[in-house]
C-alpha positions as CSV (number, residue, x, y, z in Angstrom):
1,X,0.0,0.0,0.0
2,X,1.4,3.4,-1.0
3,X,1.2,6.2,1.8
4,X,0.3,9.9,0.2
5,X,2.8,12.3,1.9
6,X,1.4,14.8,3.9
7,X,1.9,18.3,2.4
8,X,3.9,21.2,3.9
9,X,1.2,24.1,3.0
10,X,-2.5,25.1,2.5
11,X,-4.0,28.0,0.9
12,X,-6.1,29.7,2.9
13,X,-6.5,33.8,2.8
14,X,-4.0,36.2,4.0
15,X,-4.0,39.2,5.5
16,X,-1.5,40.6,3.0
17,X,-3.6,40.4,-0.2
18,X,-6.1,37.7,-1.0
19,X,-5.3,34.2,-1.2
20,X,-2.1,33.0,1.3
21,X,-0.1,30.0,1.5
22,X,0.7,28.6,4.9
23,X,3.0,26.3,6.4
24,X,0.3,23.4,7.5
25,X,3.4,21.9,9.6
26,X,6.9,22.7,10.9
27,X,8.9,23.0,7.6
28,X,12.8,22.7,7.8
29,X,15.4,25.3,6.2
30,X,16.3,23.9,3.2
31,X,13.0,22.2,2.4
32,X,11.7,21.6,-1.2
33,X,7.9,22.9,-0.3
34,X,6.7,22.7,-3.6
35,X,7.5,23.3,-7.9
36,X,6.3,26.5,-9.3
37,X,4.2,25.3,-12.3
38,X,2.4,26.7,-15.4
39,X,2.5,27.3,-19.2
40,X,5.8,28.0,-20.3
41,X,5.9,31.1,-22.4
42,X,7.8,33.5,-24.4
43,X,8.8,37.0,-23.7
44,X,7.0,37.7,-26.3
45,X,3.6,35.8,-25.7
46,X,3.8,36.9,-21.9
47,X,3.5,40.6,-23.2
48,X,0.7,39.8,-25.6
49,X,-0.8,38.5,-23.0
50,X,-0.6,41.7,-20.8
51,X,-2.7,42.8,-19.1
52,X,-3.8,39.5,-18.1
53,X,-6.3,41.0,-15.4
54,X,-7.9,44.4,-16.4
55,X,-8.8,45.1,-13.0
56,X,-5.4,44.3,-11.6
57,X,-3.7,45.3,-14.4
58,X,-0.2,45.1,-12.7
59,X,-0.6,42.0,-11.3
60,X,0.2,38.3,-13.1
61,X,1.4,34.9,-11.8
62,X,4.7,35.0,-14.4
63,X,8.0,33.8,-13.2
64,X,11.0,34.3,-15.1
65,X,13.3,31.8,-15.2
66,X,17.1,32.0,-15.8
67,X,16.7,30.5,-19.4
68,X,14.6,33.4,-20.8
69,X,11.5,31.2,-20.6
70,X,8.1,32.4,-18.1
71,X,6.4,30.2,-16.4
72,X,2.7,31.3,-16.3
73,X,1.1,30.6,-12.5
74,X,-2.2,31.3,-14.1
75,X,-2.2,28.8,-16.6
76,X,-2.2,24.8,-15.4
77,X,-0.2,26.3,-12.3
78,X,-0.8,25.0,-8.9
79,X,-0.5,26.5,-5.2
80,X,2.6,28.4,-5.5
81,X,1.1,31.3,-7.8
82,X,-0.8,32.1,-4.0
83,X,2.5,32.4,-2.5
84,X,2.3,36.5,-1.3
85,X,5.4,39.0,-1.8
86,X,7.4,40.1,1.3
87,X,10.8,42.3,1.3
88,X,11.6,39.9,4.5
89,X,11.0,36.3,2.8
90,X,11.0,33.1,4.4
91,X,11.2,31.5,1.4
92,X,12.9,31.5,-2.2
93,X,13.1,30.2,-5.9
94,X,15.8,27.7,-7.0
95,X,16.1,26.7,-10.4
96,X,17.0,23.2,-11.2
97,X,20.5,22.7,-13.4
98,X,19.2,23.4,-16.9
99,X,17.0,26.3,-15.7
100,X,13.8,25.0,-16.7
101,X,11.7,24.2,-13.4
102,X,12.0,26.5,-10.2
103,X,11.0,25.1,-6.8
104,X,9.9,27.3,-3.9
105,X,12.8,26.4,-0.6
106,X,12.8,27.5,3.0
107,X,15.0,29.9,3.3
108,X,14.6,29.3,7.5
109,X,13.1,27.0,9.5
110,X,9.2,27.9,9.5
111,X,6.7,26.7,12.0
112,X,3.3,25.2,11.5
113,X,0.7,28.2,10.5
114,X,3.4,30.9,9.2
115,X,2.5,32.5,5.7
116,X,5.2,31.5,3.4
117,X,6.4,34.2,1.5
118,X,9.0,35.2,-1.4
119,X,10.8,38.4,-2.6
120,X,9.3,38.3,-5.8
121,X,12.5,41.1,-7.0
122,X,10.3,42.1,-9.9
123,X,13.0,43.3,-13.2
124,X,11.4,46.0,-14.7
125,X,13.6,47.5,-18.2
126,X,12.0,51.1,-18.2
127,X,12.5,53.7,-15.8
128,X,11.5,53.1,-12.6
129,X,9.5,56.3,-11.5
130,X,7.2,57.0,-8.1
131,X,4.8,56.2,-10.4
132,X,6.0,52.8,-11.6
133,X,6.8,52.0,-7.8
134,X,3.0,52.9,-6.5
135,X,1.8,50.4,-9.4
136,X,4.0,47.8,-8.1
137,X,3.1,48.8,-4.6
138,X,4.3,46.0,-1.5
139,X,2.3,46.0,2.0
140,X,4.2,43.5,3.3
141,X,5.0,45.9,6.6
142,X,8.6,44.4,7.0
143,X,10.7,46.7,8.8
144,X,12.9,46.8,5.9
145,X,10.3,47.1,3.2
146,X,11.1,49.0,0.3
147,X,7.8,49.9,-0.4
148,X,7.9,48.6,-3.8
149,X,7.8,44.8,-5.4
150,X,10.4,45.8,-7.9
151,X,14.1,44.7,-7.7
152,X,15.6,48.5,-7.2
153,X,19.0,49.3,-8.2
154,X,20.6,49.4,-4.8
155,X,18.9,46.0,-4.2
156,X,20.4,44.7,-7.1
157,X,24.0,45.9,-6.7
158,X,23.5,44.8,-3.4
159,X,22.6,41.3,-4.6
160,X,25.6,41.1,-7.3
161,X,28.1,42.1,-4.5
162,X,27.0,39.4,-2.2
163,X,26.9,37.1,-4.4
164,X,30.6,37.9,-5.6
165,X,31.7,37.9,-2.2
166,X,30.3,35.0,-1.8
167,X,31.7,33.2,-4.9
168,X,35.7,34.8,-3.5
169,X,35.0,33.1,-0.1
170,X,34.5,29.6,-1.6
171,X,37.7,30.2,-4.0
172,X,39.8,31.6,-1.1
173,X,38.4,28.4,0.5
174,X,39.3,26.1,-1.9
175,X,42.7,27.8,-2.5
176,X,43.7,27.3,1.4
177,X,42.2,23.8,1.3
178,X,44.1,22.7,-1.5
179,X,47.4,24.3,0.2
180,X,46.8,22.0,3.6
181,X,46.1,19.1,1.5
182,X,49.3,16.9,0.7
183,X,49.8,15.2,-2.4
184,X,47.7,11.6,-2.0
185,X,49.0,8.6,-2.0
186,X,47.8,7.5,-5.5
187,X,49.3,10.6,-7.1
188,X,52.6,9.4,-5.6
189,X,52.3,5.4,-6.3
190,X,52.0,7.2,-10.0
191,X,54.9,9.2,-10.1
192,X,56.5,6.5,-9.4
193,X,55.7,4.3,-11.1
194,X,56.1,6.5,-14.1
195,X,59.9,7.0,-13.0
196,X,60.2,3.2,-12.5
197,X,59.1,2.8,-16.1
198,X,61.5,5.7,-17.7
199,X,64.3,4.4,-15.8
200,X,63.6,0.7,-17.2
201,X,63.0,2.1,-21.0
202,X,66.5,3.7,-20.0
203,X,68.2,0.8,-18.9
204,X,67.0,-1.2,-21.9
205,X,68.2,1.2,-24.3
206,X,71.7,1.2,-22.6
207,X,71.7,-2.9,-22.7
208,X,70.9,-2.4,-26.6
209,X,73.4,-0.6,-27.2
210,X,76.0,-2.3,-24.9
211,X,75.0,-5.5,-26.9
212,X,75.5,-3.7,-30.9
213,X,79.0,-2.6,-29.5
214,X,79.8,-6.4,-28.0
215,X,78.8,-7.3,-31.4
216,X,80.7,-4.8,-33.3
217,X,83.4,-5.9,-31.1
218,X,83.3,-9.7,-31.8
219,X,83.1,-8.9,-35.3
220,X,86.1,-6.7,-35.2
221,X,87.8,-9.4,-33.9
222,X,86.5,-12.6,-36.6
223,X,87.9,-10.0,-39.1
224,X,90.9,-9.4,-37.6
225,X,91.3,-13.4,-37.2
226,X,90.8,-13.9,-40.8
227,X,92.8,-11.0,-41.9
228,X,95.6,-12.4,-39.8
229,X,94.8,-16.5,-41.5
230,X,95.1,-15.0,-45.0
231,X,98.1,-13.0,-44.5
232,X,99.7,-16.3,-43.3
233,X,98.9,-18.5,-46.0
234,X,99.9,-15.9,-48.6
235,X,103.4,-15.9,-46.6
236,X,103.4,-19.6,-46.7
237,X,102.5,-19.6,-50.5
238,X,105.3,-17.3,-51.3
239,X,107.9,-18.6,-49.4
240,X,107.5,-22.0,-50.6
241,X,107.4,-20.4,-54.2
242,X,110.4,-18.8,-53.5
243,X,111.8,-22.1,-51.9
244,X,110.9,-24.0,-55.9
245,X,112.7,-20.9,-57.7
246,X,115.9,-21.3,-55.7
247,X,116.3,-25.1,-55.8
248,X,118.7,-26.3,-58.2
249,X,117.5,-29.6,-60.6
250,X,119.5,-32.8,-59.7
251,X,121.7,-35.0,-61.7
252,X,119.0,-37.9,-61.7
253,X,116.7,-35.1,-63.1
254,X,118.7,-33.9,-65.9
255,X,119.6,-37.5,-66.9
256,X,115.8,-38.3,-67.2
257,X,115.2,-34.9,-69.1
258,X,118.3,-36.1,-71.6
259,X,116.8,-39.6,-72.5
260,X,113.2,-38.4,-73.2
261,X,115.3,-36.2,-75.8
262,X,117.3,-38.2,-77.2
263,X,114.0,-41.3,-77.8
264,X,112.8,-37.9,-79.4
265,X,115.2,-37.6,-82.0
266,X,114.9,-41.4,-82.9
């Protein structure tokens, strides 16, 4: 059997304007209450469709997301486009990594029966006058309400500057962390092992070559060997030669050569 979770909010109304969300139990900082849904539109088609309420001309359920897309409360939304305005919020949007859904977070813990509410930082491109202000007008009655529902300069220089400081705290953090932290283990095994196998490439070219000059050597010395048999028999060859040219024929001999003449002659 599947168990329905229990929800986080109810719409009831609110003292600020009309309809109110409401924590319907204790809600954690950090909670995921609930997605902010509705037709996704175009710049374009969200203006064509403005006014969407003649009588509250300056009033829609759009939210802009960080991909240049709107997400239209008023069409198949659900609870969140009740969610009221406040300059002191308890809650806020976060987009998801592609910047096409936005969920509505606790910004604090939030006990049971608090209206949850949201900075709604309305960007507005043309000038912002007293007039422009007065249509955008907050009652929220925060100590630090800016009278207003749009995102005023100051507000967002203020909000840029935070955010950079925040972004130069995580590098300085990162920066020191990665100073303290020595080099692992597994990064040493690894430059080792990359030494181990230079030095072995190393020592096998070395042997190579060690072996080509053994080989040279040895056939240095064949050569020399056979250089040194040649030049021996060729001494051998000449001196006998020499030994034939000097030796004198022998009585016996010439007798022998002076019959075969003489049988010649008869």
């Amino acid at each position: 059997m599947v168990t329905q979770r229990q929800p986080w909010h109810v719409v009831k109304p609110s003292k600020l304007h009309g309809n109110g969300v409401f924590a319907l139990r204790d809600i954690p900082a950090g909670t995921r209450i609930l997605q902010y849904a509705g037709k996704r539109l175009t710049p374009e088609q969200a203006d064509a469709l403005f006014p969407v309420n003649p009588d509250e001309p300056f009033h829609t359920f759009f939210f802009a997301l960080s991909n240049g897309k709107i997400v239209d409360g008023g069409q198949g939304g659900n609870d969140s486009r009740w969610i009221n305005h406040s300059c002191a919020p308890n809650c806020e949007g976060h987009e998801n990594a592609d910047g096409s859904r936005v969920f509505i977070v606790a910004m604090r813990d939030i006990p049971a029966g608090e209206e949850l509410l949201y900075d709604y930082s309305l960007v507005i491109d043309d000038e912002i006058t007293e007039e422009l202000k007065q249509n955008y007008r907050c009652l929220c009655g925060a100590p630090q309400c800016r009278g207003t529902m749009i995102a005023l300069q100051s507000d967002r220089s203020q909000a840029v500057a935070d955010e950079l400081r925040e972004v130069a705290a995580e590098l300085d953090a990162e920066m020191e962390q990665a100073r303290k932290t020595p080099v692992s283990s597994k990064q040493k095994a690894a430059d080792l092992k990359a030494t181990a196998i230079k030095q072995a490439e190393k020592g096998e070219s070395d042997q190579d070559k060690d072996e080509d000059a053994d080989s040279d050597k040895e056939s240095s010395s064949e050569k020399g060997k056979k250089d040194k048999k040649s030049k021996k028999k060729k001494k051998e060859k000449a001196k006998n030669k020499d030994k034939n040219k000097d030796k004198k024929p022998s009585k016996k001999d010439k007798e022998g050569k002076k019959g075969k003449k003489d049988r010649k002659k008869e």
